[in-house]
N, C-alpha and C positions, 0 to 999 in steps of 0.2 A: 504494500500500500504506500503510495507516495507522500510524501511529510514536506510541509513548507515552513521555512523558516525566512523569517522578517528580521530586518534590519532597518531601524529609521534612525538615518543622518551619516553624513559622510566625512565624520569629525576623524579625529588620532585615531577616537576607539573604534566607532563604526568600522571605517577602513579596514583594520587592523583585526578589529574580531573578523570581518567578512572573509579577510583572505584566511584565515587559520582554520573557519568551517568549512569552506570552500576545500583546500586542503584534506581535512578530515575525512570528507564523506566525495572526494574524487573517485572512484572507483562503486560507489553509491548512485545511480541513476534516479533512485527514487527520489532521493532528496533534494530538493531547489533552496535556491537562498535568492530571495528579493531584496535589493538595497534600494533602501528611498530617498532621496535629499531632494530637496529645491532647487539644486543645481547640479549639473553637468560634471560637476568636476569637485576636486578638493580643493580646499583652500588653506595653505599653512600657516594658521590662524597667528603662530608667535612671530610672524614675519609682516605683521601687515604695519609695521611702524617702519619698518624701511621702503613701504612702499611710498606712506605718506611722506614720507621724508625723500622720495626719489632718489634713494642708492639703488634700488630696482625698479624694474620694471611690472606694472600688476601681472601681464601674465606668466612672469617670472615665481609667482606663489599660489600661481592657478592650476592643479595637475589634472586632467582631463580624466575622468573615472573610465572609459573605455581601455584608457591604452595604461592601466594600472591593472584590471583585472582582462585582461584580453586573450589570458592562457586560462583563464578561470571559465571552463566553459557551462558549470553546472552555477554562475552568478547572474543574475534576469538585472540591470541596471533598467529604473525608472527614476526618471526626471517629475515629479511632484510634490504638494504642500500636504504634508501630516492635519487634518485637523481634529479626529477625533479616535482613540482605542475602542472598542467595543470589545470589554473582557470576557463578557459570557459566552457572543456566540466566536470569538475568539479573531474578530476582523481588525483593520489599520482600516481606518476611513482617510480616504485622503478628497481634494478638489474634482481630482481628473480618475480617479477609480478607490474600488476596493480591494482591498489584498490580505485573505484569509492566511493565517500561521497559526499551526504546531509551537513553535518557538518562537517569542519576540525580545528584541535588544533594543532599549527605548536609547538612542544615544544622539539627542537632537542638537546639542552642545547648549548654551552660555548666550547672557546676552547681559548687556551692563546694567550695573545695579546703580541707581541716582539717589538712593532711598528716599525718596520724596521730595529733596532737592529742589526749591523753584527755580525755573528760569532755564535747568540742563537741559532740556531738549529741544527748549525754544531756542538756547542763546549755546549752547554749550555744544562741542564737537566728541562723540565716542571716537571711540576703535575700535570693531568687533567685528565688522565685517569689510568684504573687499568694498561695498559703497561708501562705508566709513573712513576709509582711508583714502578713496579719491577725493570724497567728500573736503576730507579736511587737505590733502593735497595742492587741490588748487584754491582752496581759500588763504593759505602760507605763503603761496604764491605770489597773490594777489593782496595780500593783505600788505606785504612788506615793500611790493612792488607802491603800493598807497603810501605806504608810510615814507620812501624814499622820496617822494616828492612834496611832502607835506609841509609847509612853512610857519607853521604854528607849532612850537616847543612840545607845548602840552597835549596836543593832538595827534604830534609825532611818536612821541615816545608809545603814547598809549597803542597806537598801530604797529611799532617793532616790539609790544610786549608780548609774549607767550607765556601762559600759565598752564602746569599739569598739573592734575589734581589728580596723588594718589601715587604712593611711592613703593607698590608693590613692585613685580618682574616687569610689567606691560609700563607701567609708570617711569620709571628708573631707565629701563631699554628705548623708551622714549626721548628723556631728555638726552640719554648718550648719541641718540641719532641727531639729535637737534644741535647739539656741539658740533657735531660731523658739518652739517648740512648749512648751518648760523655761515659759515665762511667761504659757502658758495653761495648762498644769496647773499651776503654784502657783496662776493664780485660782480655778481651778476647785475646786482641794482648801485653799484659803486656807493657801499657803505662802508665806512669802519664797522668791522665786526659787532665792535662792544658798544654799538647804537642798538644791538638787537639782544633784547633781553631777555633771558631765560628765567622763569620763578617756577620751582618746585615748592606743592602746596600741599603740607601731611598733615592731618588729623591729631595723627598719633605723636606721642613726645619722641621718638625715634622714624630713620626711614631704613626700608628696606628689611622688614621684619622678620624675613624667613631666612634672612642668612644670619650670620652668626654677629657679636656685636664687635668684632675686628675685623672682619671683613666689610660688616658694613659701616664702621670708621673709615678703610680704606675708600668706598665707595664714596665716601662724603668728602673726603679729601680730594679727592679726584673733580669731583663736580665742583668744588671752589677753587681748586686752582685754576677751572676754564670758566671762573669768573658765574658761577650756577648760584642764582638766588636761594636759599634753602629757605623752608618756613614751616617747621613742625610744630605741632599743638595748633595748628589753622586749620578750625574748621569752618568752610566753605558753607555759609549761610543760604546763598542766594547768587544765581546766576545771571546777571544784567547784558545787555545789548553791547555797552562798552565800558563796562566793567564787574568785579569781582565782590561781591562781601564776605567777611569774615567774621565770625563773632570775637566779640569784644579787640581788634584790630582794626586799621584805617583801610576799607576797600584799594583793592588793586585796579587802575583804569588797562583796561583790555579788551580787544576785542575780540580774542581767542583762548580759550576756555576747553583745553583738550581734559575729557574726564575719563580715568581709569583709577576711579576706588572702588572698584567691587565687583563683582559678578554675581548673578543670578540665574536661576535656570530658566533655560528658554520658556517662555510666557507660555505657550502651545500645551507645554506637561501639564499646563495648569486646571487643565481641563479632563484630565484622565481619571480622574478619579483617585491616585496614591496616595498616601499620605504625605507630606512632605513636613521638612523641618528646616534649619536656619536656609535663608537665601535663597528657599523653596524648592531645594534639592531635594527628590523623590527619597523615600525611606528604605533601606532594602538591610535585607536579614545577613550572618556571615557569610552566603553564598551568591550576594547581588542580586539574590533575585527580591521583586516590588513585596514591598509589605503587604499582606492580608490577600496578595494574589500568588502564594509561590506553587499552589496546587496546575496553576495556567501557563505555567513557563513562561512567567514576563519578568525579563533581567533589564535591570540600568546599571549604565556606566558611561564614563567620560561628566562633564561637567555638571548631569540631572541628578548622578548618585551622590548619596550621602553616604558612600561607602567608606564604612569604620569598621577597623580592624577588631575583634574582640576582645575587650577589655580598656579599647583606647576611648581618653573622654572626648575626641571631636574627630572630626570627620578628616581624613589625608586631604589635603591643597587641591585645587582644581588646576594643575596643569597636565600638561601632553604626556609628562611621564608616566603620572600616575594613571592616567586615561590609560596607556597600552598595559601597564600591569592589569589594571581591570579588566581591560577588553581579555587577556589570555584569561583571566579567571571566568569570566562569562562563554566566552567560546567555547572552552571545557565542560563547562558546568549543561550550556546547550544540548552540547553532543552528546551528554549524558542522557540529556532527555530524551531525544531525539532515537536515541539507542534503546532507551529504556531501561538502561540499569543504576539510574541516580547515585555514582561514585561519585560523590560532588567533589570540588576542589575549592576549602577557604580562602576567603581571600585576607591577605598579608600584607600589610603597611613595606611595599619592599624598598624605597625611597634609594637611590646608589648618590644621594648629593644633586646640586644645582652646580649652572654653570650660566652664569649671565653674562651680556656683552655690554659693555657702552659706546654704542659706535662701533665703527668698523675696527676700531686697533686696539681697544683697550677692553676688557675684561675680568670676569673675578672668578673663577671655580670654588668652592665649598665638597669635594669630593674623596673616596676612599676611607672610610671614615672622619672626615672633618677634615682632611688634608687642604692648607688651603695653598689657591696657584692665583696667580695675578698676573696684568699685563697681557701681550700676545699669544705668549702661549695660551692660557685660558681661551682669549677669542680662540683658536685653533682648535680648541676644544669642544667649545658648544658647536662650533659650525660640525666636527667629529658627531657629537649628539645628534644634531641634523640629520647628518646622514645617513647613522642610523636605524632612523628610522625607515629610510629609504629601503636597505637592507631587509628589514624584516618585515617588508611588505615585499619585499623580489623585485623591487622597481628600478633595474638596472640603465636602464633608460632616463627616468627623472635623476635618480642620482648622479647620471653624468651631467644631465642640466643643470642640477642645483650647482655643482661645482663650474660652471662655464659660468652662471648667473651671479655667483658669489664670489668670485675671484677672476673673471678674465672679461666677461662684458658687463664692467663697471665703468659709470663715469666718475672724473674727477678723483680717482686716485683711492676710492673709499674701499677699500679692500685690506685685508691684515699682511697687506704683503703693498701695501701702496701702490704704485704706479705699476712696481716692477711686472707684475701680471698682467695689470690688468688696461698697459697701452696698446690701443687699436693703432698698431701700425699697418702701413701700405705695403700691400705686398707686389705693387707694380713694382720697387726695387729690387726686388727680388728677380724680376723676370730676366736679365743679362746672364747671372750668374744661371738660373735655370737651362738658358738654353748651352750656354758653356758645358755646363755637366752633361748635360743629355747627349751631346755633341761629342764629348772626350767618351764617354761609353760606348756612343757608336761606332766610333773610330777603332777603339781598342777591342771592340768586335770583329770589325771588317780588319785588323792585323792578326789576331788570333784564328780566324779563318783561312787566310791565306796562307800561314806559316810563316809569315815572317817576325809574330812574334809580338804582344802586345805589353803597355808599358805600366795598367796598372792591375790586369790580372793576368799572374807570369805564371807557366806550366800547368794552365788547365784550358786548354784547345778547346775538349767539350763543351765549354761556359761560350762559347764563340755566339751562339744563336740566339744563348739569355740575353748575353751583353746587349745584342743589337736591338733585341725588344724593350728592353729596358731605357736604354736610349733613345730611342724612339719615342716610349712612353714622356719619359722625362721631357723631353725638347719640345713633342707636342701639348704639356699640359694637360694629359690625358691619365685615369688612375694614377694624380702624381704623388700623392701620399703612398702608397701601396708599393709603386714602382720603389723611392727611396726606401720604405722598410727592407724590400729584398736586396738592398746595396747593401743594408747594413748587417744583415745574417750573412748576403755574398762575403763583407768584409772576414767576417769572425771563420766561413769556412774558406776560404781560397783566397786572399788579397793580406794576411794577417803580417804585415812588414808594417815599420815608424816609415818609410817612405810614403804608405797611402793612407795612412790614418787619418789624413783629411778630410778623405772620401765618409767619412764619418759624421764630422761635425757639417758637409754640406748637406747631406743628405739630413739631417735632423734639423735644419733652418728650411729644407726647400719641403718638408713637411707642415710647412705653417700656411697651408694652402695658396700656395705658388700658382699652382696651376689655375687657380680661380681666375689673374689676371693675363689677360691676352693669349690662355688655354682655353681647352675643349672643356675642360672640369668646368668653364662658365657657366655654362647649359648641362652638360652630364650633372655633375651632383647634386643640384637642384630638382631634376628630375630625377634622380636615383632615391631623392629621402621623399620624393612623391608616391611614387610604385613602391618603393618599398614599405613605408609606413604603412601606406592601404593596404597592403597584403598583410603586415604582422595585422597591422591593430584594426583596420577598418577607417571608416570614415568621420570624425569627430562629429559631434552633435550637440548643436543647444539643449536638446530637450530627447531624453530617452523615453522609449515606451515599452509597456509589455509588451 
């Protein structure tokens, strides 16, 4: 008898559970697994502050769900909005249909908490989504671009203030992009930097509470040497048009108001009927599965669970890590069901440390037991975390993208490796030396051929008809990546003399897509990641159906 298992949202965990049951029950026909989200694609939700900040690009933290589960052939991707569980007769109501499940994983994620805040949603900017971050994108933009031509003092400044409110991970990773980003809009708008003001707005007598209180001195040290406003014990009264309150302090005049003090669960849960508790995180017992439903196989996780480990007095942090530890205990716990022999598996506070960025070059780890790492290394680290995640979804594909998107097509230098990566140079210069190379291969073909004897591969005759294809390749700009790699294995088996060692270091410079300029690679590899993508993954879509 066939078993349907439902997934709604396509968060860390959703994802992350989908591929491990997917997984499980491959060899399993009967069993389908439906993933639901509102969109097309994933979004790496701890990334959308560099979008708003423009070190990335949006579709840079947009993964397209097709070509993540594209080997997952027993996963049904639908493109729709969640609006209602029906536990009894055990259906996901959604806008655009219904979809019956055996097993359901409520994992709709997060959406920011204002706690009743006036004025945040009239006057204030989240981050929580990709709109949110274009949102606030081109308001930065534009806001500063005002402010650079503003001739009134007091009207000026107020237009180059920036306020975050809330000095959690999303908070803090914020203002370190806005450090980043502060000194490419004063070039751009020809500002002195320190016309653009940074004010960090906490609540709390302390920031950055989850890490430890040396590391987060380091952090705070860090933010005032780039000149970072700090304001702890300010709580944010009231959100105005163009400016801030604060109880019992002097309002901040601003007219951007980025808010990340809290999260909440997606509004949508709110209607399922679970129980929930602080921040309106659904309730679930030690095995994630919903309070008062675990007879129905309905499991949360990622940002809806209030998943507490047994015996702990509050609930693990809502981020991405703890999201995938949940998502495997869910997945399991599923299969179980799904199998029928409910060996459940509890779920465990398994925390391995945080690793936060400030910006692209600076950093803090808290990890290996409390070990703590600072500076670049740390960045190198979280970006490590990044990917993976990547890994353990099998996305060998995105994972090469995250690393081209985070380290080599970046503008302006914002990468942990600065420039050195991440300059778009021209590879029309390159094209001289290409056709020289291709040109001395041919040749040392057409002598190896004849016998008379060639000058950089000596006593292998039989290489005579590689050489010449390979030169060929080369000089035409045709497979020129591919052609170079076989010089360079040519090297290590038949060429291995200090006279041709060169033939090395050319061949790994004319690897940087040479052939693109004034080659056939023009037209060939554009059409090659055409045909071929469509054959792995199929043809991307706004909107999936059953």
């Amino acid at each position: 008898m066939s078993k349907n298992i439902v997934v709604i949202g396509a968060g860390f965990a959703g994802v992350y559970a989908t591929k491990r049951l997917a997984k499980q029950f491959k060899s399993n026909s009967d069993v389908k697994i439906t993933l639901i989200d509102r969109h097309s694609y994933f979004t790496y939700m701890t990334r959308l502050h560099e979008v708003a900040t423009k070190r990335v690009d949006p579709d840079s933290i947009q993964y397209d769900l097709q070509r993540i589960f594209h080997k997952q052939k027993n996963v049904q991707l639908v493109t729709d909005t969640v609006t209602q569980v029906d536990k009894d007769r055990k259906e996901v109501i959604a806008e655009h249909g219904t979809y019956p499940f055996d097993s359901l994983l409520i994992s709709l994620g997060g959406e920011p908490n204002d706690f009743g805040t006036p004025g945040v949603k009239e006057n204030g900017f989240t981050l929580w989504s990709m709109e949110d971050a274009l949102r606030l994108r081109a308001h930065i933009s534009e806001i500063i671009r005002q402010g650079a031509i503003e001739r009134d003092p007091t009207k000026r400044q107020s237009l180059l203030t920036l306020v975050v409110c809330g000095s959690g991970f999303t908070g803090a990773e914020t203002v370190g992009e806005l450090i980043d980003y502060r000194k490419v809009l004063a070039r751009e708008n020809k500002l002195d930097p320190n016309e653009i003001k940074i004010v960090l707005v906490e609540a709390a007598p302390a920031i950055i509470k989850m890490l430890d209180r040396t590391n987060a001195a380091h952090a705070e040290a860090y933010f005032k040497k780039n000149n970072i406003d700090i304001r702890p014990s300010s709580m944010i009264t009231k959100v105005n048009a163009d400016s801030v309150d604060i109880k019992d302090q002097d309002s901040i005049s601003t007219h951007t108001l980025i808010w990340t003090a809290g999260v909440k669960t997606n509004h949508i849960a709110d209607d399922f009927g679970i129980d929930a508790g602080r921040g309106g995180r659904l309730i679930t017992n030690q095995y994630l599965q919903a309070k008062g439903f675990e007879d129905k196989s309905i499991y949360v996780a990622g940002d809806d669970a209030n998943a507490t480990e047994q015996g702990a007095e509050r609930a693990v942090p809502q981020t991405a890590q703890e999201a995938e530890n949940e998502a495997k205990v869910v997945s399991d716990n599923m299969a179980a069901d799904i199998n029928g022999n409910q060996n459940y598996t509890e779920f465990k506070d398994d925390n391995k440390g945080f690793t936060v960025s400030f910006g692209a070059y600076y950093g803090i780890a808290q990890v290996f037991g409390g070990k703590r790492i600072r500076g670049w290394i740390a960045t190198i680290m979280k970006h490590f975390t990044n990917i993976l995640y990547f890994m353990r979804i099998r996305s060998g594909y995105f994972m090469f993208q995250y690393i081209l998107d985070e380290f080599f097509r970046v503008d302006n230098d914002r990468t942990v490796f600065g420039g050195h990566t991440a300059r778009r140079s021209n590879v029309l210069w390159s094209v001289p030396l290409r056709l020289f190379f291709g040109l001395a291969f041919f040749l040392d073909g057409l002598a190896n051929m004849n016998g008379s004897g060639g000058f950089l591969v000596v006593g292998y005759p039989e290489l005579a008809i590689c050489e010449l294809i390979i030169g060929v390749l080369i000089f035409l700009g045709f497979l020129t990546w591919l052609a170079n790699l076989a010089i360079i294995v040519l090297f290590f088996s038949a060429m291995l003399t200090w006279s041709t060692v060169w033939v090395i270091f050319v061949a790994l410079a004319l690897m940087n897509g040479s052939g693109r300029s004034f080659g056939l690679d023009y037209w060939f590899v554009p059409w090659l990641q055409r045909v071929w993508g469509k054959s792995r993954y199929g043809v991307p879509q706004s909107v999936y159906k059953k």
